[in-house]
N, C-alpha and C positions, 0 to 999 in steps of 0.2 A: 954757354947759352943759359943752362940751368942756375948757374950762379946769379945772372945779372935778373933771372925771372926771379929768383930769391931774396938778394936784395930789394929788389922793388917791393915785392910784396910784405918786405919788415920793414921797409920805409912808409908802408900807406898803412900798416899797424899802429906802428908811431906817431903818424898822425893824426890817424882817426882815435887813437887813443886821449895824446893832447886834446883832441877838438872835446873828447867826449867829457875828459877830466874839467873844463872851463863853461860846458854845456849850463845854460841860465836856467831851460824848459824841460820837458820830459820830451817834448817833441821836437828839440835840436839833437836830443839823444836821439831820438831814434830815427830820426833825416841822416843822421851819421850812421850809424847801423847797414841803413838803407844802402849808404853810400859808398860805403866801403867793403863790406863783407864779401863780395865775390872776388874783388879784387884781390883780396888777404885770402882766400882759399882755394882760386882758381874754379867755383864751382857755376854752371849754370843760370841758377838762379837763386836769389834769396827771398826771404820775406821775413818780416818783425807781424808777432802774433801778440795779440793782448788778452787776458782772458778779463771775460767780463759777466759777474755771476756763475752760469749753468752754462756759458758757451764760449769759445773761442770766435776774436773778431781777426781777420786778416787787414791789418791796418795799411801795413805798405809791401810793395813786393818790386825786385828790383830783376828782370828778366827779359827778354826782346818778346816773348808773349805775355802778355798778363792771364793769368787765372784764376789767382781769388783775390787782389784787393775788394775791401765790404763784403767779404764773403763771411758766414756764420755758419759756426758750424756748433752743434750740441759737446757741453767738454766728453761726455759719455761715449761718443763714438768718434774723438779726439786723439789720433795719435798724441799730439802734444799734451794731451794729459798726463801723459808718462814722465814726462819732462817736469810739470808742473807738481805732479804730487810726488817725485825720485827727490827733484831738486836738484838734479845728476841728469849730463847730455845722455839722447837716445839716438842710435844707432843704429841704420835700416842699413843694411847692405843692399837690398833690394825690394821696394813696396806692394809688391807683386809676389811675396813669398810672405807678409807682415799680414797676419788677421786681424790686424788693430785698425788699420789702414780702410777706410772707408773706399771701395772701387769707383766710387760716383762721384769722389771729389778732386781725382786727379787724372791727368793724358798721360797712359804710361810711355807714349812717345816722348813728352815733355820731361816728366819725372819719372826717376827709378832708385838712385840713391839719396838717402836724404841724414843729416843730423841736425839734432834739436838740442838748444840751448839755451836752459831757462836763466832769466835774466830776473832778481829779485823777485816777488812771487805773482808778480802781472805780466810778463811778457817773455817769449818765447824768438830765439833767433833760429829761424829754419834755414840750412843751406840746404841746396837740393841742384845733385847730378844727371843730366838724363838716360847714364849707362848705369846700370849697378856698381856699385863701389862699393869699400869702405875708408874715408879719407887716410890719409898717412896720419903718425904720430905728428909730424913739424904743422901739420895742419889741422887738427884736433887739439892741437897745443894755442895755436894764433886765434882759430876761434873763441876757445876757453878764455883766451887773455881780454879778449875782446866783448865776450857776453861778461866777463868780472867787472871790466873798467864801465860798461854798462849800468851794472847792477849796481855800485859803489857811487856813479853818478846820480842812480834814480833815489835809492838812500839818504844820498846827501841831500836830495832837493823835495824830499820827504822829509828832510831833517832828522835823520835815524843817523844812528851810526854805524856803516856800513860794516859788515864781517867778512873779512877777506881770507877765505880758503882756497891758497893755490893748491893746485895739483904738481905731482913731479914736474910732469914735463911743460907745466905753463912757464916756469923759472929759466927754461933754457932753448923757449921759441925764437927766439931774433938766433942765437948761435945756430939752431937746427934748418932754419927757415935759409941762410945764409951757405951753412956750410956743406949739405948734403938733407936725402933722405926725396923720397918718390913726392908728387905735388898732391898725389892721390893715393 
């Protein structure tokens, strides 16, 4: 059973990778984003963050409740600014233990684990579990591949040339995602 949920979820990597690698707009990028990230990490819920200025804008959010598309929040009292100014995912095991973590911007019945991953230096890919976690490697691996192919798309159509730093284990998420290792 675990194998065929692994497969699946390297096959809609794949895809959403291709889509993103052909992506025309900044906003096909991130309709894909949208579109696939919970899929590829089995998490609750996601959202693609933009930073704009002094504040984070919660652009889309892909979840059975919504709670912050258009939402703004100060980058100051922005977890995702950790994201933004590391340049490196941030890692909540649980947001209820995180004093970065503003209490008035999330249901912690909703959200409790979350990781952040900044995508070239405007946008941020949040997954967010509503039990405390902290993802698996094969899953910290597929998102990583996934905020790169992102960031390399947004690049390209900025016309920069994108700088690609894998991490270890982004090199060997389809093998990990496939062949073992927890979904969480």
């Amino acid at each position: 059973m675990f194998d065929l949920f692994r497969r699946r979820r390297a096959i809609h990597l794949e895809r959403a990778l291709s889509a993103i690698a052909v992506a025309t707009t900044d906003y096909e990028v991130i309709a894909q984003l949208r579109a696939s990230a919970r899929k590829i990490t089995g998490a609750d819920r996601s959202a693609v963050l933009r930073r704009e200025g002094d504040e984070i804008v919660a652009l889309t959010e892909d979840a059975t409740n919504r709670l912050w598309r258009g939402l703004r929040i100060p980058l100051a009292r922005s977890v995702s600014a950790a994201a933004f100014q590391s340049g490196q995912p941030v890692l909540i095991r649980d947001l209820l233990d995180d004093p970065r973590v503003p209490r008035s911007r999330f249901d912690p019945k909703e959200v409790r684990g979350a990781a952040l991953y900044p995508i070239a230096d405007v946008l941020v890919l949040g997954i967010y579990w509503r039990v405390p976690c902290t993802p698996s490697a094969s899953v910290r691996s597929a998102a990583e591949r996934l905020a790169g192919g992102a960031a390399e798309a947004i690049q390209r159509l900025r016309g920069e040339t994108p700088v690609v730093q894998p991490s270890e284990t982004t090199q060997v998420v389809s093998a990990s995602l496939v062949s073992g290792g927890a979904h969480r």
